[in-house]
C-alpha positions in Angstrom: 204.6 110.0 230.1 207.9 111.1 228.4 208.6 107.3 226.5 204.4 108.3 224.8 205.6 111.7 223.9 209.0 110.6 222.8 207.2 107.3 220.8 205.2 109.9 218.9 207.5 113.2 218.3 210.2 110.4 216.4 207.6 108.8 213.9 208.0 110.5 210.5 205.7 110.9 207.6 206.3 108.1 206.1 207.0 105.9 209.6 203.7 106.8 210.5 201.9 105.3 208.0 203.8 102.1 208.8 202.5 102.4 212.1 199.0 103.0 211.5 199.2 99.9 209.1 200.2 97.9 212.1 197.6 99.5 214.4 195.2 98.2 212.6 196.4 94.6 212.8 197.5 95.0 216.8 195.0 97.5 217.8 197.2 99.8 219.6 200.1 101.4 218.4 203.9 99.6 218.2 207.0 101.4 219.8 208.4 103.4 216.5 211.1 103.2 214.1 211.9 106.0 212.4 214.1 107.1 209.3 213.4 111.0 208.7 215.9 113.1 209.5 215.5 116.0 211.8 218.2 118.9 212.5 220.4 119.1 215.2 218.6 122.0 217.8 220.0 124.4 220.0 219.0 122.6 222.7 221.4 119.6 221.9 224.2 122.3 220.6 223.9 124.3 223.8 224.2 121.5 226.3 227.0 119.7 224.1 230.2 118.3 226.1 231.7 116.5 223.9 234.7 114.2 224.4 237.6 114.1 221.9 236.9 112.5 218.9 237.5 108.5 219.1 239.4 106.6 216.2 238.7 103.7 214.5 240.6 100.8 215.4 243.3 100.6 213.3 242.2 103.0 210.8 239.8 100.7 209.2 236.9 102.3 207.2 234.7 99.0 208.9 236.6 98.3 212.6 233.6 95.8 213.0 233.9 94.0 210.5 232.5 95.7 207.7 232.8 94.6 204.1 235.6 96.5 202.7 234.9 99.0 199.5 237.3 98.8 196.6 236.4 102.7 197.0 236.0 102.9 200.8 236.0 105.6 203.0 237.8 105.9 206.3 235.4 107.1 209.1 236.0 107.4 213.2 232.9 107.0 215.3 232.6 110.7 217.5 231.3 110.1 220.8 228.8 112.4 222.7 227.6 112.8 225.8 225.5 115.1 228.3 225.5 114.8 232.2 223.2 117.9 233.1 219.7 118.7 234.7 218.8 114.8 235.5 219.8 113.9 231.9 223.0 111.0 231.7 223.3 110.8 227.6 226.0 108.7 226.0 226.2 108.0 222.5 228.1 107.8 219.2 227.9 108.7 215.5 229.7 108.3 212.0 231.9 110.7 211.1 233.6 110.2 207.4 237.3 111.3 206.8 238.0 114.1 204.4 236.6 117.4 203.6 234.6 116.4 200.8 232.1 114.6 203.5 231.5 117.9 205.5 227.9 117.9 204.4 227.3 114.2 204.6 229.0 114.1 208.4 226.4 117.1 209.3 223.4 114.9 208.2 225.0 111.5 210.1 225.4 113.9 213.3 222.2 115.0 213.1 220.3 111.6 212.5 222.8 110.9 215.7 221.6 113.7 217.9 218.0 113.9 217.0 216.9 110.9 219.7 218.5 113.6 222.3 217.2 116.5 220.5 213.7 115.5 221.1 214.1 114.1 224.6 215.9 117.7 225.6 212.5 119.4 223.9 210.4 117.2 226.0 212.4 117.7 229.2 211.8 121.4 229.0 208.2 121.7 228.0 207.3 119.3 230.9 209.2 121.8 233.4 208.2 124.9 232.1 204.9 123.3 232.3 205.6 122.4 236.4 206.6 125.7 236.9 203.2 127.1 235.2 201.3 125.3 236.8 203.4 126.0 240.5 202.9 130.0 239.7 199.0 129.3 239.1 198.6 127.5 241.9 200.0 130.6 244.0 203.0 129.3 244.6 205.1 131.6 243.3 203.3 134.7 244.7 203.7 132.9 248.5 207.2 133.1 248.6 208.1 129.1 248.0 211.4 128.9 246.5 212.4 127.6 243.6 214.0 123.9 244.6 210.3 123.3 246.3 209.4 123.1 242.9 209.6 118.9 241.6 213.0 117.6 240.5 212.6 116.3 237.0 212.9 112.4 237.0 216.5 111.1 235.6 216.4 110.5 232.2 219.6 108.1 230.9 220.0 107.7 226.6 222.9 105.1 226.0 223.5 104.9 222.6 225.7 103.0 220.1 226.6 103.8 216.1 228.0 102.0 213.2 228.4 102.8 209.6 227.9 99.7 208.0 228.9 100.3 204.3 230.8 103.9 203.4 231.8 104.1 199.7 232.4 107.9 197.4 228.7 107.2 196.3 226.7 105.3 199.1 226.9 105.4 203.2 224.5 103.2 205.5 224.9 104.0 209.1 222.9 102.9 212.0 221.9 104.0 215.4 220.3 102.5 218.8 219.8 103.7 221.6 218.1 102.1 225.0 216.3 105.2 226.8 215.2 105.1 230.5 213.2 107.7 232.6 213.7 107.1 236.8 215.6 104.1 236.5 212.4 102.1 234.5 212.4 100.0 232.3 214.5 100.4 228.9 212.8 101.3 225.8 214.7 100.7 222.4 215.2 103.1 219.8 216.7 101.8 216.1 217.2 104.6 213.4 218.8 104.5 210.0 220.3 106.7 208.0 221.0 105.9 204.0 222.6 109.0 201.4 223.4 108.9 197.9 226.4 111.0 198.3 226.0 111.7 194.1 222.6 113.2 194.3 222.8 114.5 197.8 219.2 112.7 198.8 218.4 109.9 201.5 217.5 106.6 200.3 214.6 104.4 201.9 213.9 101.0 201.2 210.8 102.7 198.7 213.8 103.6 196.1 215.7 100.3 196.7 212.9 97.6 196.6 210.0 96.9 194.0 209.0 93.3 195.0 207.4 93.9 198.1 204.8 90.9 198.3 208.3 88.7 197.6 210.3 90.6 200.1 207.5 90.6 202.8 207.8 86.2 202.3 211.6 86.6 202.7 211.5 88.5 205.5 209.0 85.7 207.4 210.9 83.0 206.6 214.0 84.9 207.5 212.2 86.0 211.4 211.5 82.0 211.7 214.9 80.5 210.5 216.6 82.8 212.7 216.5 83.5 216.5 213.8 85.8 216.3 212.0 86.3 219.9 208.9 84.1 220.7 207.1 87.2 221.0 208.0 88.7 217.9 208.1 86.2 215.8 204.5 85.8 216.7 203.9 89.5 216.0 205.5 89.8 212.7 203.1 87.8 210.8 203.9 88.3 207.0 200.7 90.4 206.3 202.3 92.9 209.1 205.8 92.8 207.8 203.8 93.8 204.0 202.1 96.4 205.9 205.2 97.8 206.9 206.4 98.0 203.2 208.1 100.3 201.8 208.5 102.5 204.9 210.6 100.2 207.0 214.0 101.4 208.2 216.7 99.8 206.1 220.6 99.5 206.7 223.1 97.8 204.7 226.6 96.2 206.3 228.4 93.0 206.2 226.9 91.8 202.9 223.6 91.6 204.1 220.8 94.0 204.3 219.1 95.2 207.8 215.2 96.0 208.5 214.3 97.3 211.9 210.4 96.6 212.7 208.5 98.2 215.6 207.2 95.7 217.7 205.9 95.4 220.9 207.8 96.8 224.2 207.8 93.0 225.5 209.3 91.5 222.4 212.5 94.3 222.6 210.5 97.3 221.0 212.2 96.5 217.3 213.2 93.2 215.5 216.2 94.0 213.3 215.5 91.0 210.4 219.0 90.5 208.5 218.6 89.0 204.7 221.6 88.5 202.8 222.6 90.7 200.1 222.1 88.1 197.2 218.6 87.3 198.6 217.2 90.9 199.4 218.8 91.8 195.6 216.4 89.8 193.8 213.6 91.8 195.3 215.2 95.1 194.7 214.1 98.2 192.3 216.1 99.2 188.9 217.8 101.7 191.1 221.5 102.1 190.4 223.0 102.3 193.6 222.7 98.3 193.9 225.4 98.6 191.4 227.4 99.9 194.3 226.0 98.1 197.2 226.7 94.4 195.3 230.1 95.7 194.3 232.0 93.5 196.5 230.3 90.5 195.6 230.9 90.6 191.6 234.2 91.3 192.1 
């Protein structure tokens, strides 16, 4: 019950309409993807134990490899977790050095939190709902105490974060997360996060890519060149990877550039497709942050 809740409280405007697209290929609707950004509640800043901030290793603005910025920014990955009520959390986000980033580093925390955000929300509606439905029921009025009531089932979020490309004009992070209620079986959450740091708005792949019917071929041939999953390799037929364009969730790191399908619980929940820069480019819209994003590779 919570993953169906969760599945449809995370899909955005614009993720939904991706989704509907591939409901009516599939029939049925895929696990979600999402890319809009939601605000950090009171529900994640009261429970909040945060650990002490972890560095990069050795400073770098990429420790995983990254393709380095002539302009780079430095950036530490801040951990976060939550062992309270049933819930075991555990996960990461960006965090850019320098006070000029404050209100960039608020946005990456909250794209960061927002999985537990919403999983908190759900939590507490289901038990206030057990303990409406206890007091209806007469159990309240008899005298039962309180721990007679259902123990909510253990929810565990272990998540991961990396900030693929951080330059003064442009940051790409990305976040996953594997979410389990009761011990089950892990579902698989993949959200991005794109900012024009210049004009203080998120960037989709809608403002980055024009050639969609050309992109949608790429990305096909790109699902069966690479070790794309039987099972979603046969899912991701090009008409559904065209259906899911413009509203797929993009990423940029490495030199290449990232999209993160839905697809089916048993092929992994989402199917991150990787084209390289100089291939996705040739698809791409007059916007000028490709100026920034191909930087490295005209120097």
């Amino acid at each position: 019950m919570m993953r169906g809740k969760r599945e449809k409280a995370l899909l955005s405007a614009a993720c939904l309409a991706v989704a509907l697209l591939f409901a009516a290929c599939e029939g049925e609707l895929a696990p979600s993807v999402t890319g809009g950004a939601a605000s950090a509640a009171s529900a994640v800043s009261a429970a909040q134990q945060s650990a002490p901030a972890g560095e990069s290793p050795g400073g770098s603005p990429f420790p995983e490899g990254g393709v380095q910025q002539e302009d780079g920014v430095s950036f530490r990955l801040e951990p976060y977790t939550l062992q309270q009520d049933g819930c075991d959390f555990s996960l990461t986000y960006p965090q850019l050095e320098g006070d000029a980033y404050a209100g960039v580093n608020e946005l990456l925390r909250e794209r960061g939190l927002q999985l537990a955000e919403l999983l908190l929300t759900e939590r507490e509606k289901e038990q206030s709902a057990v303990q409406s439905a206890a007091a209806a029921s007469g159990a309240g009025e008899s005298g039962a105490p309180a721990s007679s009531l259902p123990e909510p089932k253990p929810l565990t979020l272990s998540g991961s974060s990396r900030c693929g490309f951080a330059s003064r004009l442009f940051v790409s992070a990305t976040y996953t997360a594997d979410v389990s209620e009761d011990g089950g079986d892990p579902t698989r959450e993949w959200v991005s996060f794109n900012y024009d740091i210049i004009s203080g708005e998120e960037v989709t792949c809608a403002d980055l890519f024009s050639d969609l019917d050309g992109l949608a071929a790429a990305l096909r041939t790109c699902a069966e060149e690479g070790d794309t999953v039987e099972q979603a390799l046969a899912y991701l037929t090009e008409d559904r990877l065209r259906a899911g364009l413009p509203g797929v969730a993009i990423a940029f790191e490495d030199g290449a550039v990232l999209f993160g399908y839905p697809v089916p619980h048993a092929a992994g929940d989402v199917c991150v497709l990787s084209l390289p820069q100089e291939t996705a480019s040739v698809y791409r819209s007059d916007s000028t942050l490709w100026d920034e994003i191909l930087k490295p590779q005209q120097q």
